[in-house]
C-alpha positions as CSV (number, residue, x, y, z in Angstrom):
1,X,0.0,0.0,0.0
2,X,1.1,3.8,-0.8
3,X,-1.2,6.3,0.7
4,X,-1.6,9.9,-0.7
5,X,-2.4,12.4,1.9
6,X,-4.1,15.5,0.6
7,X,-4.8,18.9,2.7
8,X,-5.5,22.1,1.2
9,X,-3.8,24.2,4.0
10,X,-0.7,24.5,5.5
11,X,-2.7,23.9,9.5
12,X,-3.9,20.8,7.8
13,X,-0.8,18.7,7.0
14,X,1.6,20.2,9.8
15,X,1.3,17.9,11.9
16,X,1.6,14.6,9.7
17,X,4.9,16.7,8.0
18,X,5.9,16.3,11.4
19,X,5.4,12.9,11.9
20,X,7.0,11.5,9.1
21,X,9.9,10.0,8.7
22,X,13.0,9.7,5.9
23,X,11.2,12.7,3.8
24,X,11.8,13.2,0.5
25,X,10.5,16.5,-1.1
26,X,9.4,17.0,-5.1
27,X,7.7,20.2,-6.0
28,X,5.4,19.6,-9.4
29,X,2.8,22.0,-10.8
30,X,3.6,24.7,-7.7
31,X,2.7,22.4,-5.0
32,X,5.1,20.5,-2.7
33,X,4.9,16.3,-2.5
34,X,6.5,14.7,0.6
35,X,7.2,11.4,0.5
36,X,8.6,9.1,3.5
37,X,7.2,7.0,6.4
38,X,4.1,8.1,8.3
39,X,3.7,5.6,11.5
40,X,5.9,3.0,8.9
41,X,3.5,3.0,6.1
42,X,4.8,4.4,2.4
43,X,3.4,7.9,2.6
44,X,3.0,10.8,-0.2
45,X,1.4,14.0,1.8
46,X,1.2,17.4,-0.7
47,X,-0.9,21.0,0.8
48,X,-2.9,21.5,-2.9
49,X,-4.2,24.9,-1.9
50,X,-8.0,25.9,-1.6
51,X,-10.6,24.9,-4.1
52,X,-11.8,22.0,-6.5
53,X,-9.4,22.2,-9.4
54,X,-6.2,22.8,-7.5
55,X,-7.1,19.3,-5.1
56,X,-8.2,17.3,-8.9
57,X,-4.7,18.6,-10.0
58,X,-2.6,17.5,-6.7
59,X,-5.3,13.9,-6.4
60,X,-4.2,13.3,-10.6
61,X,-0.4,13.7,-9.7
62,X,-0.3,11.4,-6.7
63,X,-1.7,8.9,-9.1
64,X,0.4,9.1,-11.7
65,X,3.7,10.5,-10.8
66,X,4.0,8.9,-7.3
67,X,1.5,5.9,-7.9
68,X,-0.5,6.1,-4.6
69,X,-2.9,3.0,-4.1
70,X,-5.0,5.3,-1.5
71,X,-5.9,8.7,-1.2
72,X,-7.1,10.4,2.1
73,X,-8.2,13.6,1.8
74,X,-7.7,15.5,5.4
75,X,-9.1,18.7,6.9
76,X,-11.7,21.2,8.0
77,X,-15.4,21.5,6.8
78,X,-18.3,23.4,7.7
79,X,-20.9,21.6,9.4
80,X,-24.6,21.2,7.6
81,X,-25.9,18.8,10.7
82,X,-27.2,20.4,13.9
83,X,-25.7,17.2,15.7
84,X,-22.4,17.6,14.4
85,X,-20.7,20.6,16.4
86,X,-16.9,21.9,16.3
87,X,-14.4,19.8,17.0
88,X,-16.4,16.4,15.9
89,X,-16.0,14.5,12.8
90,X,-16.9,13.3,9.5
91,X,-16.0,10.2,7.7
92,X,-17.5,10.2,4.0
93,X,-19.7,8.2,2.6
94,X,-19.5,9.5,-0.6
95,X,-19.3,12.8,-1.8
96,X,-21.0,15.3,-4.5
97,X,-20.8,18.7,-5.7
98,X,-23.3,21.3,-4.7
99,X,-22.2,23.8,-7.0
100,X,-22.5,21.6,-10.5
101,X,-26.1,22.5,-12.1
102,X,-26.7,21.3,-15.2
103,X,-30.6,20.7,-14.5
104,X,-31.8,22.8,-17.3
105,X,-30.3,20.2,-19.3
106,X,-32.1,17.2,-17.4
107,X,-29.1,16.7,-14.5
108,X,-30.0,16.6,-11.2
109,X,-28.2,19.2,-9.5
110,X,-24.5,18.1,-8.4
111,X,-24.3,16.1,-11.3
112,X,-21.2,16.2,-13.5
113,X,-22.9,15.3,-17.1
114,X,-21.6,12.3,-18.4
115,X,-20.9,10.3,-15.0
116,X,-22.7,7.5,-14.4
117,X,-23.3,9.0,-10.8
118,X,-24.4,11.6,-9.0
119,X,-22.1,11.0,-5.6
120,X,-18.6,9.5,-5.9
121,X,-18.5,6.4,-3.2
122,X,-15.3,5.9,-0.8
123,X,-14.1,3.0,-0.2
124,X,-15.5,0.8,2.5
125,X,-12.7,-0.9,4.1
126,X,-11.2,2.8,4.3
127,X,-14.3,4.1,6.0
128,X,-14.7,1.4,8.2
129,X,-10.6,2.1,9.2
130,X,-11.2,5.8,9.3
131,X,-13.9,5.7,11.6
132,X,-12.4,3.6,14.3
133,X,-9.7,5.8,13.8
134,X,-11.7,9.4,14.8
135,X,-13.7,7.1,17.0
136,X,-10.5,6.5,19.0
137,X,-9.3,9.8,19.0
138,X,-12.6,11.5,20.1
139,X,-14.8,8.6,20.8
140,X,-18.6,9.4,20.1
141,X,-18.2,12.4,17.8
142,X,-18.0,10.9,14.7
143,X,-20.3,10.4,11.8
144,X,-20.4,8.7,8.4
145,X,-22.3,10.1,5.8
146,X,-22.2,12.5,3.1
147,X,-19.9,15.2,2.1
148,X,-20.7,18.6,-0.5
149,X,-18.0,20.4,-2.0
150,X,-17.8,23.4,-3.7
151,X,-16.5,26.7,-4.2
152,X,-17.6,28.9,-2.0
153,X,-16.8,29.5,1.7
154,X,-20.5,28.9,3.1
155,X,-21.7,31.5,5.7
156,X,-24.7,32.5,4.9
157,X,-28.2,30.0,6.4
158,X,-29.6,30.8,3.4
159,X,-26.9,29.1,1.3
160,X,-26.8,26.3,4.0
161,X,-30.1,25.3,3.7
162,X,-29.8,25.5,0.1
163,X,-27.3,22.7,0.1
164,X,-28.7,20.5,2.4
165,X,-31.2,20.1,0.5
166,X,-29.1,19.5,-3.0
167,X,-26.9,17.1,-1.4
168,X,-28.4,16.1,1.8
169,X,-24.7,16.0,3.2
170,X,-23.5,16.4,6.7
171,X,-20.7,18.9,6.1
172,X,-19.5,21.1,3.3
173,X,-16.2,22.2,2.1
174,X,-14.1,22.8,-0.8
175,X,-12.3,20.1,-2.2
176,X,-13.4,16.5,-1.1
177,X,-15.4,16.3,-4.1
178,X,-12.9,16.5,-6.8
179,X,-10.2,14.2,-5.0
180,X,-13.5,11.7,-4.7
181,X,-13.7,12.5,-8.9
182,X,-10.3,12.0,-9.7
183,X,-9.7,8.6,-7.6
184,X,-13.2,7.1,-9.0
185,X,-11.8,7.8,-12.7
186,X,-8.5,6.1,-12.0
187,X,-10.2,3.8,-10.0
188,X,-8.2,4.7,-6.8
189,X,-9.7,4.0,-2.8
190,X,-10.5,7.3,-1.3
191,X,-11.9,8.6,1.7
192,X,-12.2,12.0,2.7
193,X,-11.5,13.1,7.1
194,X,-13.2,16.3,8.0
195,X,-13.3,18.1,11.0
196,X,-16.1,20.7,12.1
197,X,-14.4,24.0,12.3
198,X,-17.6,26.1,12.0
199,X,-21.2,25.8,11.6
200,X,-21.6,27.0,8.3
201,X,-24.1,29.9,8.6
202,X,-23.9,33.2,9.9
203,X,-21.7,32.7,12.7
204,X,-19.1,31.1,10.6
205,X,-17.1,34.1,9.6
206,X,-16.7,34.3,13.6
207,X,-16.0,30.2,14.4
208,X,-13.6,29.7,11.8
209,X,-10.2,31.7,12.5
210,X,-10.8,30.4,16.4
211,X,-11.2,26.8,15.6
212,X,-9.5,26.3,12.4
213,X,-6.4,24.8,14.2
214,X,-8.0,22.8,16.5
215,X,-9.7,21.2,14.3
216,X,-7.1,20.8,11.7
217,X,-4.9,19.1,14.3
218,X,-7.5,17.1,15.2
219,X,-8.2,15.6,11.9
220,X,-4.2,15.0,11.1
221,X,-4.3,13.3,14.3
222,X,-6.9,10.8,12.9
223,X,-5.4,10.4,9.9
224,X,-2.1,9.1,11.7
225,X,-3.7,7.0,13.8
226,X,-5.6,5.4,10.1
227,X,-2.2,5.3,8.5
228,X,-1.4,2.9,11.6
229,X,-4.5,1.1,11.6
230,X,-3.1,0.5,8.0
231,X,0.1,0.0,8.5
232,X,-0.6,-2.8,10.8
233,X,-3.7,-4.6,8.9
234,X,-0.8,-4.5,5.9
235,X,1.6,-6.6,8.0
């Protein structure tokens, strides 16, 4: 196994870059790909910057320049679930766009026209090892389901409900979406780690610069203790 590790900010991956071990660094297409050890399992972890092309373009190199079998994608989200408050967690299900609308051409909304469908699906045995993962860093604050990704920093309840009911998803953020895209058309395992920084309404332009660390460490610090869980289920 070789697992690609994709943030979009520099509080997201911090910590792993920390953690690894015998780092190698290759900078492709502006963005920096370190590879090493992360808890003894082949690692490739790259910050791709904010939004849904620059994460497709990091997701597509990890394939084929590093040739990943696994990609995480790690970080913060919004949260669309009045159960789900800062500092807990999501583990996708799948995940869709809310700001694809081709329905005046029969699509339903978050549908990218010619894929066969609507949400991308991660991969089980990944969700089932990310879960007991968040589970045993914050135990009962986790949830599996779905996440939206778009383009737009949401904080406005207007816009929130808007989405909730597109995508019924439990968070929304920026990028999970097009690494979800980019591993189902290479046929890569995927599973996207979000942590609640804000609550994605009117309060959010308040919530986020206080709990954006927090709960950007606390994400990384699932997604060591998943590249364990792998590590040892490999051996």
């Amino acid at each position: 196994m070789k697992l690609g590790i994709i943030g979009a900010m520099r509080q997201e991956i911090e910590t792993l870059l920390e953690k690894m071990e015998d780092k190698t660094f290759r900078n492709i297409a502006g963005s920096a790909f370190c590879g090493g050890k992360l808890e003894g399992l082949d690692t490739v972890v790259v910050q791709c910057g904010v939004g849904k092309v620059n994460a497709a373009l990091c997701a597509q190199i990890l394939c084929d320049c590093f040739g990943v079998t696994h990609l995480v994608n790690t970080g913060i989200a919004g949260s669309l679930c009045a159960e789900l408050d800062i500092g807990d967690l999501v583990v996708s299900r799948d995940a869709m766009y809310h700001d694809m609308d081709c329905h005046v051409v029969n699509y339903p909304v978050g549908q990218v026209p010619g894929m066969d469908v609507l949400a991308f699906p991660a991969d089980e045995m990944l969700i089932r090892c990310a879960f007991e993962a968040a589970e045993s860093v914050h135990p009962g604050h986790t949830r599996v389901g779905r996440v939206a990704s778009g383009d737009q920093f949401v904080a406005d309840q207007a816009q929130k409900e808007t989405i909730i009911r597109v995508t019924n998803g439990l968070c929304t953020e920026m990028e999970g979406a097009a690494i979800a895209h980019t591993a189902y058309r290479n046929g890569i395992p995927f599973v996207i780690l979000r942590a609640i920084s804000d609550k994605a309404d009117h309060s959010a332009e308040v919530d986020y610069p206080t709990f954006e660390m927090l709960a950007a460490h606390r994400c990384a610090e699932v997604t060591t203790a998943m590249a364990r869980r792998l590590r040892d289920a490999e051996g």
